[in-house]
C-alpha positions as CSV (number, residue, x, y, z in Angstrom):
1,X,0.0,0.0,0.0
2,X,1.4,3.3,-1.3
3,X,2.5,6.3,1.3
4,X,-0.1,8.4,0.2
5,X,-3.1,6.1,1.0
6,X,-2.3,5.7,4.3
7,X,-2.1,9.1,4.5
8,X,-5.0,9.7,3.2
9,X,-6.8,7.3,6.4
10,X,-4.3,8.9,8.8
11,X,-6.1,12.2,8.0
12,X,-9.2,11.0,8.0
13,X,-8.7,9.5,11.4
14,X,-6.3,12.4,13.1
15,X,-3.7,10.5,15.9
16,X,-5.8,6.8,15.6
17,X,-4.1,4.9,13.0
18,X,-0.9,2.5,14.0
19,X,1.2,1.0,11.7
20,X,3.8,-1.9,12.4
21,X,6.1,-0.6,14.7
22,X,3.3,1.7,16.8
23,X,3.1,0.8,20.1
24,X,-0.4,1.0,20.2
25,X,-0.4,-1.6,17.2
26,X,1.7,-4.4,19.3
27,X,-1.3,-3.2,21.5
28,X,-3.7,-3.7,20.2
29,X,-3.2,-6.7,17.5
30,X,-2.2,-8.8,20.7
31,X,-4.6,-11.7,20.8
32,X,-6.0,-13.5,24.1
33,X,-5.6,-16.6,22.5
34,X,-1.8,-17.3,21.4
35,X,-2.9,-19.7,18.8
36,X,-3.0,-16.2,16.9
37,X,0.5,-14.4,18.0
38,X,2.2,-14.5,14.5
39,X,-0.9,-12.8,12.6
40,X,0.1,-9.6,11.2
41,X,-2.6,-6.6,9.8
42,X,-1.4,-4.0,7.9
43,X,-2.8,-1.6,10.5
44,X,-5.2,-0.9,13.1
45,X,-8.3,2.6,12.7
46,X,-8.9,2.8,16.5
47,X,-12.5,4.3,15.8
48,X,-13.8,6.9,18.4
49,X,-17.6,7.2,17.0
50,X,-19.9,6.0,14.2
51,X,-17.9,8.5,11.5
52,X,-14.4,7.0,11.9
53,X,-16.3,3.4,11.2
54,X,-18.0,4.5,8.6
55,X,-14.8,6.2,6.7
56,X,-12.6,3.4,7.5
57,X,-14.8,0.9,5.8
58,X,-15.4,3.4,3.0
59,X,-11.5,3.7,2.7
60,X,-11.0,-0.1,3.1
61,X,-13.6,-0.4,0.3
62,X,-11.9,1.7,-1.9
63,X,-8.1,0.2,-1.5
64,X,-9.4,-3.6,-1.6
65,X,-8.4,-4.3,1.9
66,X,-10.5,-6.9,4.0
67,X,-11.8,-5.5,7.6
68,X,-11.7,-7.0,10.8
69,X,-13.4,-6.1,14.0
70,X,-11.7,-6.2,17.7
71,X,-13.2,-5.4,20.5
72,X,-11.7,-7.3,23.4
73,X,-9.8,-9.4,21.1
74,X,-11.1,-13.0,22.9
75,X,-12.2,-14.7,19.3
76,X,-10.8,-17.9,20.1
77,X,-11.7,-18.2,16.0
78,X,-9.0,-15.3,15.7
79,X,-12.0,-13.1,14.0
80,X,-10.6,-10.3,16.1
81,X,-7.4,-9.8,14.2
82,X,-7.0,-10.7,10.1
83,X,-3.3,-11.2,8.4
84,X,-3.5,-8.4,6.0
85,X,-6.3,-6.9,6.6
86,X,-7.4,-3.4,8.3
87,X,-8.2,-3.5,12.1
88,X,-11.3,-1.5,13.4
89,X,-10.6,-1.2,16.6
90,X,-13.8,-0.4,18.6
91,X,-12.6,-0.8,22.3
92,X,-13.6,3.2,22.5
93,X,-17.3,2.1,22.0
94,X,-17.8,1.7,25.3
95,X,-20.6,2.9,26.6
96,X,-23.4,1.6,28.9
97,X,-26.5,3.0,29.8
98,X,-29.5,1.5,31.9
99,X,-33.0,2.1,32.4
100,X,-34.0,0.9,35.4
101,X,-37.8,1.2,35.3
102,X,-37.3,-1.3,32.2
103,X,-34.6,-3.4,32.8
104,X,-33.1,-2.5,29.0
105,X,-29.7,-2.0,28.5
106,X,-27.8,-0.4,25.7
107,X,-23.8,-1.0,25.4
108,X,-21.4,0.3,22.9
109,X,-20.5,-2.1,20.3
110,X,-17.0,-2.2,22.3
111,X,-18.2,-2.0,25.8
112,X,-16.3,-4.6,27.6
113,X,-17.4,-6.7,30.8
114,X,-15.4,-4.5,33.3
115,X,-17.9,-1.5,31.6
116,X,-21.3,-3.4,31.6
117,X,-20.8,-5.7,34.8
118,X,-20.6,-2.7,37.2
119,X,-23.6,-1.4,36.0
120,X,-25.4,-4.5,36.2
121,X,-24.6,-4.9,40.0
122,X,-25.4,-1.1,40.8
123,X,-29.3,-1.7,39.3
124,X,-29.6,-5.7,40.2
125,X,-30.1,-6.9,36.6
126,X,-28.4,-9.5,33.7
127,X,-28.4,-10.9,31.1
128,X,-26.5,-13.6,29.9
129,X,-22.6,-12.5,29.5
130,X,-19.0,-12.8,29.1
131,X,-17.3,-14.9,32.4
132,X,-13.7,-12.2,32.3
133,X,-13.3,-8.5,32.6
134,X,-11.8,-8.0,29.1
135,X,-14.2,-9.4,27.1
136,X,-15.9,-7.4,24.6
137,X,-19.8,-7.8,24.0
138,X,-19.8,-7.5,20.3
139,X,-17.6,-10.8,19.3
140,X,-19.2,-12.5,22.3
141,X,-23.1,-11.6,21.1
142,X,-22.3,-11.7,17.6
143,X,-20.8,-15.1,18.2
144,X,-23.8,-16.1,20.4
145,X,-21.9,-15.6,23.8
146,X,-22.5,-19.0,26.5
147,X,-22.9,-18.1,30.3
148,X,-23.2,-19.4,33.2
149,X,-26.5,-18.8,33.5
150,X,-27.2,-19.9,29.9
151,X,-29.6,-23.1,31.1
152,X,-31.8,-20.5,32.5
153,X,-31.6,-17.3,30.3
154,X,-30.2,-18.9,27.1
155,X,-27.5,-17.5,25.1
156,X,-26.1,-13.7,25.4
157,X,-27.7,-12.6,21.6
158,X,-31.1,-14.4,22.9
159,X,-31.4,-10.9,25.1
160,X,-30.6,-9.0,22.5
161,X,-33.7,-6.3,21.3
162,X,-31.6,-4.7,18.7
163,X,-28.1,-3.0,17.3
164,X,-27.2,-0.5,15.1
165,X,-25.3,-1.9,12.2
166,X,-22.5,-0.1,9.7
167,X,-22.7,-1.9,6.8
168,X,-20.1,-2.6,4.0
169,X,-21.5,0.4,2.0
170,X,-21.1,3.3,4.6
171,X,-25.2,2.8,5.9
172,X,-25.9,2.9,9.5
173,X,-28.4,0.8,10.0
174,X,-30.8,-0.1,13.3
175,X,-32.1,-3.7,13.5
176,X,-34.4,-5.4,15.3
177,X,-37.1,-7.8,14.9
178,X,-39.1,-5.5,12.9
179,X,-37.0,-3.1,11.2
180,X,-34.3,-4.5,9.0
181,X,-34.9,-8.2,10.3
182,X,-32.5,-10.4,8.6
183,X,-30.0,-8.1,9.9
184,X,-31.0,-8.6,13.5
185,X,-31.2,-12.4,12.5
186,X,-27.7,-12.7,11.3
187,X,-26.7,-10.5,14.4
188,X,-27.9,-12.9,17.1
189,X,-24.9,-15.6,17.0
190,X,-23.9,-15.5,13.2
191,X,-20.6,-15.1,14.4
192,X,-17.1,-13.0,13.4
193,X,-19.7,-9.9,12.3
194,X,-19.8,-11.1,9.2
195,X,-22.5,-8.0,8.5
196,X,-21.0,-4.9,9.5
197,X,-19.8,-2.9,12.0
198,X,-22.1,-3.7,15.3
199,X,-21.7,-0.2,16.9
200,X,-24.6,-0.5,19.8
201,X,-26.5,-3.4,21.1
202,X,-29.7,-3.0,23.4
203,X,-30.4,-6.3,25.5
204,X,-33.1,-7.1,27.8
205,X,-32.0,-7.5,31.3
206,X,-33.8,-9.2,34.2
207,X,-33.9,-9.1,38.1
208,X,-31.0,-10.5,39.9
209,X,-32.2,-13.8,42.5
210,X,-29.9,-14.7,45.3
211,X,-27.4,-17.0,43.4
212,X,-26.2,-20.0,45.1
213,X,-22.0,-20.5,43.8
214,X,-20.0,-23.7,44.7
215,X,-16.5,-24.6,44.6
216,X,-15.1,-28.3,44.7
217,X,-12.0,-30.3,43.9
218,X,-11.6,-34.1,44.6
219,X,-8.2,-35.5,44.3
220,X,-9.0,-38.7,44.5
221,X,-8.0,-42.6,42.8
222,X,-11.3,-42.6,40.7
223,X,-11.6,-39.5,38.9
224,X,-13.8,-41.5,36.0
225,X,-16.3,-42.4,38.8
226,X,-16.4,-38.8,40.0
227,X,-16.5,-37.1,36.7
228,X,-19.9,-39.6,35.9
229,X,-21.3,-38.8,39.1
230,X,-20.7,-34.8,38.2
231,X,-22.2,-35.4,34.7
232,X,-25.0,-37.7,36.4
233,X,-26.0,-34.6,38.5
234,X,-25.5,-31.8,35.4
235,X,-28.1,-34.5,33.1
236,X,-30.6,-34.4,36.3
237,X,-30.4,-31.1,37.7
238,X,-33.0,-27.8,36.6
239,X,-31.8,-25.4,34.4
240,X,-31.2,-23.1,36.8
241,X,-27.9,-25.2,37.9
242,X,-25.0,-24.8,35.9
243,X,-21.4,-26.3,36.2
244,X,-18.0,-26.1,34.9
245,X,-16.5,-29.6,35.7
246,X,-12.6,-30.5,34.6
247,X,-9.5,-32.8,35.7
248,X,-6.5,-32.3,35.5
249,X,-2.8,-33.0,37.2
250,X,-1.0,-29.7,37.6
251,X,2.0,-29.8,39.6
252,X,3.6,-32.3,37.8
253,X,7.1,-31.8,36.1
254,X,8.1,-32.9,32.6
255,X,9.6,-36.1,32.3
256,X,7.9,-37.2,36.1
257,X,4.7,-39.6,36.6
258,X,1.6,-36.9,37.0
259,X,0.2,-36.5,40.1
260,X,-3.2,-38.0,41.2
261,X,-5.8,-36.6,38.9
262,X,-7.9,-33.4,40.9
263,X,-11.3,-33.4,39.6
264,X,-12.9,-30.0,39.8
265,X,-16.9,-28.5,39.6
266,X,-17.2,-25.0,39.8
267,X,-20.6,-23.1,39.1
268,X,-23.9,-22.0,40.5
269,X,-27.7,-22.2,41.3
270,X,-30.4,-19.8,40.9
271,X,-32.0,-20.6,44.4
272,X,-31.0,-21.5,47.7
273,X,-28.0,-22.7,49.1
274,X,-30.3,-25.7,50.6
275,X,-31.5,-26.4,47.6
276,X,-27.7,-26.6,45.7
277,X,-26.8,-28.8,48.5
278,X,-29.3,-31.2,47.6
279,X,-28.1,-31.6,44.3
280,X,-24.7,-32.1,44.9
281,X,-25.3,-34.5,47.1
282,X,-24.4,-37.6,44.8
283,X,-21.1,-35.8,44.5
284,X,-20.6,-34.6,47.9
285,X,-21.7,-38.3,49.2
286,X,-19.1,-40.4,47.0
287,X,-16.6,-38.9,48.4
288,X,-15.3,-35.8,50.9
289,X,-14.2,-32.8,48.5
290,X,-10.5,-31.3,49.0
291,X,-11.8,-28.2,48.8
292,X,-15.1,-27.3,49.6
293,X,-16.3,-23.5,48.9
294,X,-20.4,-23.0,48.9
295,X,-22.4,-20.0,49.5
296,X,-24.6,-17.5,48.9
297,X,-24.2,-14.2,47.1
């Protein structure tokens, strides 16, 4: 790509375009999944409103360069950042705002969880979202977006109401399940944001329960049995229980026999803590956990 071209989109975005060798570049092409270290864009438009999006992808359009989106650059796909291609950065798209009185709330298309999980707690609502501060709600709802409370309140994009979409040809465009559906559709878990530029999404939030969390670790000879009596409960248990259950053998150097397998079930219920106690009672039974954490928060 010729000097003048890039001065031409350094203009039109004044002090927010990095090229190789920028700081802010290393920045922010840095994936959190490693799989994706050795992926190189040609440069990264760190929008600050709706007008840098929409001359970047006109400017993109016009020089034949493909467009990636990064928010909070978690696509474990690597959606985030594209060899070769020109990097919207959106991170500055981070608002949040909340209407109590209807439980609505509408997020920047760049808003991560450290901006939307403070506001949640201040007003006592959710909706299904991202389980680590840096995620960024537009990869995670445009890629559907699991929770923890996903048994109960389904997927992050099934609370979604609408966006407000840049498309490839410049057009801001609001979507929901009326107006521009098939936008809206695609929205809702197609993945990558295959459609445009998501610059604002609007979800429906709901009242926060007492929630019911648990921690347990088992190191114990039969971690088969433990992980099918772990599953057993998961198959039986409401939708309102949810649990992350793994093994593994940390602590054990290269070259040495691993140590004694640690099962582990971390998660929560939407009830009481008597009520989580009963199911986990198959587990808690077959044997005594090695660390036991339950409560109510």
């Amino acid at each position: 790509m010729s000097g003048p071209a890039w001065a031409q989109l350094a203009g039109e975005l004044p002090g927010r375009l990095s090229l190789p060798g920028d700081e802010r570049y290393a920045r922010r092409t840095t994936m959190f999944n490693k799989r994706w270290r050795d992926l190189r864009p040609c440069a990264v438009a760190s929008v600050a409103g709706i007008d840098d999006v929409r001359r970047a992808i006109r400017w993109a359009g016009d020089h034949d360069i493909a467009v990636s989106i990064r928010g909070g650059g978690h696509s474990y796909a690597g959606y985030s950042v594209v060899d070769d291609a020109l990097v919207l950065d959106v991170s500055a798209l981070n608002s949040v705002e909340t209407d109590p009185s209807t439980g609505r709330m509408t997020v920047g298309g760049g808003a991560p969880m450290s901006s939307i999980l403070p506001q949640m707690r201040r007003h006592g609502l959710a909706f299904p979202a991202g389980n680590h501060q840096d995620v960024g709600i537009g990869g995670l709802t445009t890629g559907g977006g699991v929770a923890a409370v996903s048994r109960a309140y389904g997927l992050t994009c099934d609370s979604l109401l609408s966006t407000v979409i840049v498309t490839p040809d410049g057009r801001t465009r609001y979507c929901d399940a009326v107006e521009n559906p098939d936008l809206f559709w695609a929205s809702r878990g197609g993945g990558g944001g295959n459609f445009g530029v998501n610059v604002s999404f609007t979800f429906q939030a709901r009242p926060v329960p007492d929630v019911s969390v648990f921690a347990l670790t088992w190191r114990t000879a039969d971690p088969v049995g433990m992980l099918d009596v772990l599953q057993r409960i998961v198959r039986d248990a409401p939708d309102e229980f949810s649990t992350r259950i793994g093994v593994d053998t940390s602590g054990s150097r290269p070259g040495e026999p691993a140590n004694e397998p640690a099962v582990s079930a971390v998660g929560l219920h939407l009830g009481s803590e008597g009520a989580l106690l009963e199911l986990l009672d198959p587990a808690l039974t077959a044997a005594a956990p090695d660390r036991r954490t339950i409560t109510t928060v």
